[in-house]
C-alpha positions as CSV (number, residue, x, y, z in Angstrom):
1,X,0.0,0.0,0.0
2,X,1.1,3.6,-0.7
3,X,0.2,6.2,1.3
4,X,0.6,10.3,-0.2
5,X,1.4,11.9,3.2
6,X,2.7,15.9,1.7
7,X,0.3,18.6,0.1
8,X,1.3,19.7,-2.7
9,X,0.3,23.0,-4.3
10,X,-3.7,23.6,-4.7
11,X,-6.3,21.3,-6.6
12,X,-4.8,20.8,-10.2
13,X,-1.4,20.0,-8.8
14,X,-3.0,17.3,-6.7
15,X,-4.9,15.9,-9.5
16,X,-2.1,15.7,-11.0
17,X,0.0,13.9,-8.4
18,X,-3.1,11.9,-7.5
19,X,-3.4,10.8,-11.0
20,X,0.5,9.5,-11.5
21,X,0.2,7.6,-8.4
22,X,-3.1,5.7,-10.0
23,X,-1.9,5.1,-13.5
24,X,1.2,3.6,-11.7
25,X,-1.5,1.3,-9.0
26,X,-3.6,0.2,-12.1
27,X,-0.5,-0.8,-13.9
28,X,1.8,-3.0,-11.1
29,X,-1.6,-3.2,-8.8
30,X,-1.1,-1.3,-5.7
31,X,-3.5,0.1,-3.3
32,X,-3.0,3.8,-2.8
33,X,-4.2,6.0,0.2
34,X,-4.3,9.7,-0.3
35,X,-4.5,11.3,3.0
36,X,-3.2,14.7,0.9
37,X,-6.4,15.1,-1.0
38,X,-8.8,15.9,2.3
39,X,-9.6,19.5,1.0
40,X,-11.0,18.6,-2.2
41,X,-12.1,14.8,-1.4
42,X,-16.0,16.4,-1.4
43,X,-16.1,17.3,-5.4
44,X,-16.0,13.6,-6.1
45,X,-18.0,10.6,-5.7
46,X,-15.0,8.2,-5.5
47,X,-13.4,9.8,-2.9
48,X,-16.1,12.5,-0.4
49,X,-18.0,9.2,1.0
50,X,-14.1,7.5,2.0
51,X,-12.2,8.6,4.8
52,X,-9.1,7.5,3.1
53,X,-9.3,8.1,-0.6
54,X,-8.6,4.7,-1.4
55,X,-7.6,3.4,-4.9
56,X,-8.9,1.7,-6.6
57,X,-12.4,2.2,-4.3
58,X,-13.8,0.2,-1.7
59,X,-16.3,-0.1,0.2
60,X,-16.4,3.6,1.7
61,X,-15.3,4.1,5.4
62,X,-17.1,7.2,6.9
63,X,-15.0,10.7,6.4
64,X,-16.3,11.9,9.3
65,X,-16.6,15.6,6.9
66,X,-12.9,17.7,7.0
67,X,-11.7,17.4,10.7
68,X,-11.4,13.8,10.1
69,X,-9.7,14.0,7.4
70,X,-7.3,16.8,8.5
71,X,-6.5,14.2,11.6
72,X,-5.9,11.4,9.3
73,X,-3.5,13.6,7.2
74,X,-1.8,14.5,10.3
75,X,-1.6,10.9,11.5
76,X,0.1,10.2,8.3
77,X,2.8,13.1,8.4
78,X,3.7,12.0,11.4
79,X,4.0,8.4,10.8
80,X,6.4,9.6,7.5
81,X,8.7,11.9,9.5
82,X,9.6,9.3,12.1
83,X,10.2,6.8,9.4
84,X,12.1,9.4,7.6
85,X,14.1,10.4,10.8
86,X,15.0,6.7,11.2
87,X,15.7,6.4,7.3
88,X,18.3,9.2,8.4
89,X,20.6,6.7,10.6
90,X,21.2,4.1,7.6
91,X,17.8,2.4,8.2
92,X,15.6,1.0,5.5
93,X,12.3,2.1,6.4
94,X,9.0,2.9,4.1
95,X,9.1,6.1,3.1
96,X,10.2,8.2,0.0
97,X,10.7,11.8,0.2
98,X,12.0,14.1,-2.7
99,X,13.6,17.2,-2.8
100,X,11.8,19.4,-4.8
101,X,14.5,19.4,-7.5
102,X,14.0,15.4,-7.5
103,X,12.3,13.3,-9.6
104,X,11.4,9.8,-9.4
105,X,9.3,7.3,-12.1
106,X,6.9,5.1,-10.6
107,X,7.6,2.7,-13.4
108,X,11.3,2.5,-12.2
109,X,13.2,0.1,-10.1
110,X,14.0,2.4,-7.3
111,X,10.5,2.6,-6.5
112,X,9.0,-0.6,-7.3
113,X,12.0,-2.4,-4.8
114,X,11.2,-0.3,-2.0
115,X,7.5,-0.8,-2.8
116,X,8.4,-4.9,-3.0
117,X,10.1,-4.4,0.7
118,X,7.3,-2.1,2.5
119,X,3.9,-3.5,3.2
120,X,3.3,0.1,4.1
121,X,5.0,2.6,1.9
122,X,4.7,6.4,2.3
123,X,6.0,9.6,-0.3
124,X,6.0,12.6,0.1
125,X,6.6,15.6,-2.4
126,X,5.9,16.1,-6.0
127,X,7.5,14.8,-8.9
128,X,6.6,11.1,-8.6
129,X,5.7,10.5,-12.2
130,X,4.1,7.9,-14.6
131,X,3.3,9.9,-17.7
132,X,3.0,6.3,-19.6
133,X,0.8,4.6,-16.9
134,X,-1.4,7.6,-17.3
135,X,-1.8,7.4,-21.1
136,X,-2.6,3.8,-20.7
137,X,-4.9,4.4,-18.0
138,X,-6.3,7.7,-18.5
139,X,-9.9,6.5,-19.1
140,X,-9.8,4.9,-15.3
141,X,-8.3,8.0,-14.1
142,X,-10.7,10.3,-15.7
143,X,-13.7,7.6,-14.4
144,X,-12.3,8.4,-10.8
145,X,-12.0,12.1,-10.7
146,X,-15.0,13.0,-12.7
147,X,-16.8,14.9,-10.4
148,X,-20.8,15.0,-8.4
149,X,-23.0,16.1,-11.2
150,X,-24.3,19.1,-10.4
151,X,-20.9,20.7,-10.3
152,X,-20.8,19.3,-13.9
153,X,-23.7,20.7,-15.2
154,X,-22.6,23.9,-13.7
155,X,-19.4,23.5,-16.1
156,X,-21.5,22.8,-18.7
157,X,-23.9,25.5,-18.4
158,X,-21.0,28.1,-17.9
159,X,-19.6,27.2,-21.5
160,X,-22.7,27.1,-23.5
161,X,-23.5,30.3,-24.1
162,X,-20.2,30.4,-26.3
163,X,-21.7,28.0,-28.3
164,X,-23.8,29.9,-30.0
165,X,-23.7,29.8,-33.7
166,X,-21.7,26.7,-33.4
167,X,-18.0,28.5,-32.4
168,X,-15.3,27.1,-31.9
169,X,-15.0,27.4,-28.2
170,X,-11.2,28.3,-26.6
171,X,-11.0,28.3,-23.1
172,X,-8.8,30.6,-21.9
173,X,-7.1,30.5,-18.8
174,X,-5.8,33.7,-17.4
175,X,-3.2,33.2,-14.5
176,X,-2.1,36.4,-12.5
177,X,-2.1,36.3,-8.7
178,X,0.6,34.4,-8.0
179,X,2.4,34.3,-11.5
180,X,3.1,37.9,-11.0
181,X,6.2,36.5,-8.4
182,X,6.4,32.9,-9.9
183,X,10.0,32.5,-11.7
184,X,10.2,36.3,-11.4
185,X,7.3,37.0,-13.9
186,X,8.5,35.0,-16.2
187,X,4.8,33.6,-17.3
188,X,3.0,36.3,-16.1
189,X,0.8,37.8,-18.8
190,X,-1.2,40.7,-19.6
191,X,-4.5,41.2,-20.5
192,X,-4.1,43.4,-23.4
193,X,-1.5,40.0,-24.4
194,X,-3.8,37.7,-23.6
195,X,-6.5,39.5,-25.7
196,X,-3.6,39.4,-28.4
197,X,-3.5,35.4,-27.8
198,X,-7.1,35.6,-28.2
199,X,-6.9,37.4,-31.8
200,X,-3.9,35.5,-33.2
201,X,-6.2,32.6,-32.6
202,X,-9.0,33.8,-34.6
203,X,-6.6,34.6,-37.4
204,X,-5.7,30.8,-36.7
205,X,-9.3,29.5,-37.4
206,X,-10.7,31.8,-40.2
207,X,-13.2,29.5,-41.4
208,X,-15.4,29.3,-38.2
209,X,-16.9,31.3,-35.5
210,X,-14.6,31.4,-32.8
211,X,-15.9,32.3,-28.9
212,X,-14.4,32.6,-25.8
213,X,-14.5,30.9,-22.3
214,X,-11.9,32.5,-20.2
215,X,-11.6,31.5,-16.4
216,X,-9.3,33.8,-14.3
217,X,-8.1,34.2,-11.0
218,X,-7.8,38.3,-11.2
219,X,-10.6,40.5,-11.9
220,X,-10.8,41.2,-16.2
221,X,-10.7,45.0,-16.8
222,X,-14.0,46.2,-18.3
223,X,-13.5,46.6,-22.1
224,X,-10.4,44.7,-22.5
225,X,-12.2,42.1,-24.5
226,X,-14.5,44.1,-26.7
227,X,-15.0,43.2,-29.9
228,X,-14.6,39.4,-29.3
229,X,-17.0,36.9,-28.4
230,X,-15.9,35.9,-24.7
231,X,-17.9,34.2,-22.0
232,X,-16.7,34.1,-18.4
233,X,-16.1,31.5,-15.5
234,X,-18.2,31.4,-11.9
235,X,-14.5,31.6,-9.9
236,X,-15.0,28.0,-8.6
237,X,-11.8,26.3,-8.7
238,X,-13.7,23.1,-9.9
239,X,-15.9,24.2,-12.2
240,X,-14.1,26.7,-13.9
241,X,-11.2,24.2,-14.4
242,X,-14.1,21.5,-16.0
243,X,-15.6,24.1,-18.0
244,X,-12.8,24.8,-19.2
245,X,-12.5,20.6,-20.0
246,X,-15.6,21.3,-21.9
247,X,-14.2,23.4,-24.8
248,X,-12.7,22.6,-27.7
249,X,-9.2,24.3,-27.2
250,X,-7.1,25.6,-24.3
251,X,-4.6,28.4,-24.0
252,X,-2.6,29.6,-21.4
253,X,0.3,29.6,-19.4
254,X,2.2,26.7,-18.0
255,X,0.2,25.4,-15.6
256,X,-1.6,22.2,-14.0
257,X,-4.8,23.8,-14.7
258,X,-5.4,24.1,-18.0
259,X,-2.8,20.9,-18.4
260,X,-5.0,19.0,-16.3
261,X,-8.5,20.3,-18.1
262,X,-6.8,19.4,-21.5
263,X,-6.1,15.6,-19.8
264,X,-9.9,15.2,-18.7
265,X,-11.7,16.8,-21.5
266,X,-8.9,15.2,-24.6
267,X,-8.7,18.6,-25.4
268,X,-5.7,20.1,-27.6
269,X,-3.6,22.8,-25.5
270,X,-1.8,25.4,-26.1
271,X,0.6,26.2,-23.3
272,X,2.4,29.9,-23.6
273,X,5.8,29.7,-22.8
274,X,6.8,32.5,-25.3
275,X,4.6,35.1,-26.1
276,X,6.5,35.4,-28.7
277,X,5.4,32.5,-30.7
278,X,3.1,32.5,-33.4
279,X,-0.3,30.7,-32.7
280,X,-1.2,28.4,-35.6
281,X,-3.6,25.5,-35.7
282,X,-0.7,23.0,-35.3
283,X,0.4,24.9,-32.0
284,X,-2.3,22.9,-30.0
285,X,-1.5,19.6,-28.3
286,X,-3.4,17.0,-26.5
287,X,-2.1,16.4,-22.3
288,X,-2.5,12.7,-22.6
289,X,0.6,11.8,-20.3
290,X,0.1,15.0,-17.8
291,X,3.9,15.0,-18.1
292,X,4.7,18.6,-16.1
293,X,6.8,21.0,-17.6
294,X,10.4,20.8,-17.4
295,X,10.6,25.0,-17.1
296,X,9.4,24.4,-13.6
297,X,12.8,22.3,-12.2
298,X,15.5,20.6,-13.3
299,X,14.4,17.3,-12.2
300,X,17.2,14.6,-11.1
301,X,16.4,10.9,-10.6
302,X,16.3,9.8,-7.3
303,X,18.6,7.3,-5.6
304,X,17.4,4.2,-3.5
305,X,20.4,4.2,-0.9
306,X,19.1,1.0,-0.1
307,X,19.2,-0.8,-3.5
């Protein structure tokens, strides 16, 4: 069993994670625990009726709502760090923990020995990757984290007005609040580019309609947008991001967001890097492996001292 005992980041990153560790249980047949997903266990069926966010599901155990959950986490972050410390002395114990400029593949040896030795196995951190396993096994992933439906018929119902005249619908996602310190602005963007985005696009598709679905963390300045045909999220982090699953292209910058909408929804991506780039039809890409972008780290593999 593997148990996720370290937050990482908000709900897209731990999708994300989530998702790595699953395409990697349904591929060597693990059972996962993920006590790190308490604060946004209630969006889905699979995992708001089990205390545990067990994969693959069982039958649920009571959550006992967020305090329960926030103990269990706890419980676990505990139970890591004292492996850990003992991990410190030359011990073999069950537990992985990165450094943030660490990576580690869930298809490799260094975790599937450790796995093979632990009964019990807890990680911590954030690049544990199995792009592959998540190809293979995206439509079980998807099954898992598609959420209650009435926050997906909110999604829907926030993208259909752009459908009008059968568009093409582009979801936009605007990133500002903390991208404006991230990597020393180096991905922040401004409206008046992003509404440049927005126009090389329509130069892009000049056979169609195109429309606009653009979900932001910052307030839009009135105006900035005239002229094109833009719609505009609720500001729910959950159905914002699967609206945004619901269109038929993404832009924006690199981020779990969008990348993770684009893995849901099979939705071709565009992820800004350069602003200087010119946007053709050819510039979109579908997320299928959730692999994260290498701009973010230099990643490292991990060493199993113990191997």
């Amino acid at each position: 069993m593997v148990i996720i005992a370290k937050k990482v980041g908000r709900l897209a990153n731990r999708l994300l994670l989530f998702a790595h560790f699953i395409g990697a249980a349904e591929e060597h047949g693990f059972r996962l625990v993920n006590t790190a997903f308490e604060r946004y266990a209630r969006y889905f069926p699979a995992t708001s009726r089990d205390l545990f966010c067990r994969y693959p599901s069982t039958s649920p155990f009571p959550s006992f709502g967020f305090l329960g959950r926030s103990i269990l986490y706890r419980l676990a972050q505990v139970s890591a760090n004292t492996l850990h410390a003992i991990q410190q002395r030359g011990i073999d114990t069950g537990v992985i923990r990165l450094q943030r400029s660490q990576a580690l593949d869930l298809d490799g040896p260094a975790f599937l020995s450790r796995l093979r030795r632990h009964r019990i196995l807890f990680v911590q951190d954030w690049f544990f990757r199995s792009s592959i396993d998540c190809e293979k096994h995206g439509d079980a992933i998807r099954s898992y984290f598609t959420p209650w439906e009435h926050h997906l018929a909110r999604s829907r119902a926030l993208v259909k007005p752009a459908r009008r005249r059968e568009s093409l619908v582009v979801g936009v996602h605007i990133r500002q609040d903390d991208y404006a310190s991230f990597k020393d602005g180096r991905f922040f963007y401004s409206h008046q580019q992003y509404r440049n985005f927005m126009e090389q696009i329509k130069t892009a598709f000049p056979d169609q309609p195109v429309s606009f679905f653009v979900s932001s963390d910052a307030p839009v300045p009135t105006g900035i947008f005239n002229g094109l045909d833009v719609h505009y999220g609720n500001g729910h982090e959950l159905e914002d991001l699967y609206a945004l699953s619901f269109c038929d292209l993404l832009i924006g910058p690199p981020s779990t967001y969008s990348r993770w909408a684009s893995f849901y929804g099979n939705i071709p991506r565009l992820e800004i890097a350069d602003p200087a780039n010119p946007i053709t039809p050819d510039s979109f890409k579908v997320e299928s492996r959730l692999l994260q972008n290498q701009l973010f780290t230099t990643l490292s593999a991990w060493q199993d001292p113990h191997i």
